[in-house]
N, C-alpha and C positions, 0 to 999 in steps of 0.2 A: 885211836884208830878211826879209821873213815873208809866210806866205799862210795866213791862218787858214779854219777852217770856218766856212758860213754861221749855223751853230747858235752861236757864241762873239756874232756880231753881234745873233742873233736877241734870247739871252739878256741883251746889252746893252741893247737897247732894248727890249724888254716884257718885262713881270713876270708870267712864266709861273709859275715857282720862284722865292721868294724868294732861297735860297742860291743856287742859278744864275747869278740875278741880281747878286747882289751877286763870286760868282768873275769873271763875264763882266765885270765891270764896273771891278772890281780890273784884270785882266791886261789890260782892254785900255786903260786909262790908262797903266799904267806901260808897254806897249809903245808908246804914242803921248809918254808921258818921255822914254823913249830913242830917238823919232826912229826908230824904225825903217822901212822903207818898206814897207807893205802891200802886197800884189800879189794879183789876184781874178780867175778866169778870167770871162770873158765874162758867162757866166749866172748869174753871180754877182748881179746885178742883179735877173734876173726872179727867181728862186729867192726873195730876200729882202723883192721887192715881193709876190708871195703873201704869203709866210706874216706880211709885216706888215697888209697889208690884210684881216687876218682879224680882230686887236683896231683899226685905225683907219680914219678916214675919209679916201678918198681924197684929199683936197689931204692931209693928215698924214701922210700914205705915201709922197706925192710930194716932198713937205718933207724928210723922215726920209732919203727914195733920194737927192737930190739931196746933203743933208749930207755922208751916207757916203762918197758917191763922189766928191766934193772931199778927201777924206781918203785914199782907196787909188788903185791904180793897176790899168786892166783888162784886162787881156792879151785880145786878141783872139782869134776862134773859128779861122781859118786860122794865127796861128803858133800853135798848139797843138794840133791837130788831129791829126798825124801821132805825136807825141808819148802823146798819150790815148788814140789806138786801142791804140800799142803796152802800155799801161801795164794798160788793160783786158783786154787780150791775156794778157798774164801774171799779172794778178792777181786778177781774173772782178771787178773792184768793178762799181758801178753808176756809169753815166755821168759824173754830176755827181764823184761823187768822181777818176775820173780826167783828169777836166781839173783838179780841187785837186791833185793828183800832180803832173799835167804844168804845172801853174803853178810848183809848187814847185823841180821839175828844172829848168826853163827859167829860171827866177831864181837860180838856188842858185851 
């Protein structure tokens, strides 16, 4: 199991950076090799529908979210909520990263 950043999926699918592109694109095949199981908290979703629909056109954004997410698994905002506050609590990140934390805890 693995819970990647939304920037590894971003850099998978648009070519912001070429090299990016092509790391993002590497790790996450051979993490999908070996079967690993994705895990994505909640807003994982919207997060990634922004900043795709900023190079595509809506149905290709929805095409793209629909892909991805046939592919991971999306841990919901209530079991991870108590988890995230505490995580934020201790480590001051900003929101979105400690629900990637408490995804991580919760799967690990």
């Amino acid at each position: 199991m693995i819970v990647l950043d939304t920037s590894v999926f971003t850099d998978y699918l648009v070519i912001f950076d070429e090299n990016r592109h092509r790391k993002a694109k590497k790790f996450v095949d051979e993490v999908s090799e070996r079967d690993f199981v994705i895990y994505q908290p909640f807003l994982f979703e919207v997060e990634l529908a922004g900043i795709l629909r900023r190079k595509y056109t809506e149905k290709k954004t929805r095409e793209l979210l629909k892909d991805v997410k046939s592919k991971v698994v999306i841990v919901g905002e209530t079991t991870l909520r108590c988890i995230a506050i505490d995580v934020a609590i201790k480590t001051h990140c900003r929101a979105v990263d400690s629900y990637s934390i408490a995804t991580a805890k919760l799967t690990w």
